[in-house]
Structures are given as structure tokens and as C-alpha cells.
C-alpha positions in Angstrom: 16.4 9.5 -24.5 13.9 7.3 -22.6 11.9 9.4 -20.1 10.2 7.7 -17.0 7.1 8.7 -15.8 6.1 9.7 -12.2 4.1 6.7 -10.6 0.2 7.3 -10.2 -1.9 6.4 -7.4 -3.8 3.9 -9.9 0.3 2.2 -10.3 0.4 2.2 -6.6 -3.5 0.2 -6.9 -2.6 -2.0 -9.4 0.4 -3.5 -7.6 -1.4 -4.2 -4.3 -4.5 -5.6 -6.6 -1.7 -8.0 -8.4 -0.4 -8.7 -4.6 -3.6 -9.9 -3.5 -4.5 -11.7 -6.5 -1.2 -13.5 -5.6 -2.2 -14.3 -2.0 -5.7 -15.3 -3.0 -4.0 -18.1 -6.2 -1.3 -19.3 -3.2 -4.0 -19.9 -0.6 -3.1 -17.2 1.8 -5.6 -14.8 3.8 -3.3 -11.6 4.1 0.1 -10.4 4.3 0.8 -7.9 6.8 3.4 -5.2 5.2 5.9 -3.2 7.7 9.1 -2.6 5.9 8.6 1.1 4.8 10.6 0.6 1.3 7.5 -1.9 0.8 4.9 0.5 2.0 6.5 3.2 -0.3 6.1 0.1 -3.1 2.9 -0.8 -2.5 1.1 2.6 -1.2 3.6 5.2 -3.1 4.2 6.8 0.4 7.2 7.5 2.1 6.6 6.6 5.9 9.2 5.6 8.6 6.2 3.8 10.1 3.2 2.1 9.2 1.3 -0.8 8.6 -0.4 -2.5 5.1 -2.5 -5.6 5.2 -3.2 -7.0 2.4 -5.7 -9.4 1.6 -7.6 -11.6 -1.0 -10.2 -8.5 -1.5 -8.1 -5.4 -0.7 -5.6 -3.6 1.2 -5.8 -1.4 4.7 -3.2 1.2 6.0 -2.8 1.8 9.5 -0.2 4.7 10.4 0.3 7.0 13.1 -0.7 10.3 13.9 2.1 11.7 12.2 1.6 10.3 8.8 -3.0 10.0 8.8 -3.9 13.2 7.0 -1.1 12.8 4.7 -2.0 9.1 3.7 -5.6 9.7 3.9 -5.7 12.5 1.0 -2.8 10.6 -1.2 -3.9 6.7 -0.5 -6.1 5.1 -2.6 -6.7 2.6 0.2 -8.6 2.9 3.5 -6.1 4.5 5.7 -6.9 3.8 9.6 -5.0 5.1 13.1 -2.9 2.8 14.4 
């Protein structure tokens, strides 16, 4: 039997680094990220609100009060109010 593997922050890095990499090679200066099954994709958190923008040399989270000490000690990324 095949076990999986919980996902690591450094997973939840490496997919916004492959992201960016992507916008940089298609010419694009940042994606802005709302949907919150992306934001548990890219960021490994489960918000009901929020805000990721990625671009060509990293990634910034903007969430409400609700979710900014929760994001800020599990996100690898700089985590701002909104």
C-alpha cells in the first residue's frame, strides 16, 4: 500500500517558486490569487478569504484579521493585513 505524505511548507514554496518561474518565462508581472482552494494550493492554508500575489521574484499574502497570526507562523511567505 502506497502511503502519501503530508505536504510541507517547503512543497507549499516550491509550487509558488514554479508559479513565478512560469509568469516570469510568459512575460507576465504578477498574478493576483483569490480563489481560496488556490490559496490552500499555493500557501497550504485553508482561508475563506485572502489574497496571494505572485510575481517574477516572490509571492505576498494579504489576509484579514482573522486569519494574520495563523498565516504569519505557518507561511513561508510574507504575510501582510489586508
Amino acid at each position: 500500500m502506497k502511503t502519501i505524505s503530508k505536504r510541507t511548507r517547503n512543497s507549499d514554496f516550491s509550487r509558488i517558486e514554479r508559479f513565478s518561474a512560469a509568469l516570469k518565462h510568459a512575460k507576465f508581472d504578477a498574478c493576483l490569487v483569490e480563489n481560496p482552494l488556490d490559496l490552500l494550493y499555493f500557501t497550504g492554508l485553508k482561508l475563506s478569504a485572502g489574497r496571494l500575489i505572485v510575481h517574477a521574484t516572490g509571492a505576498h499574502l494579504f489576509v484579514d484579521g482573522r486569519y494574520l497570526q495563523m498565516a504569519s507562523d505557518k507561511s513561508t511567505i510574507q504575510v501582510s493585513l489586508d
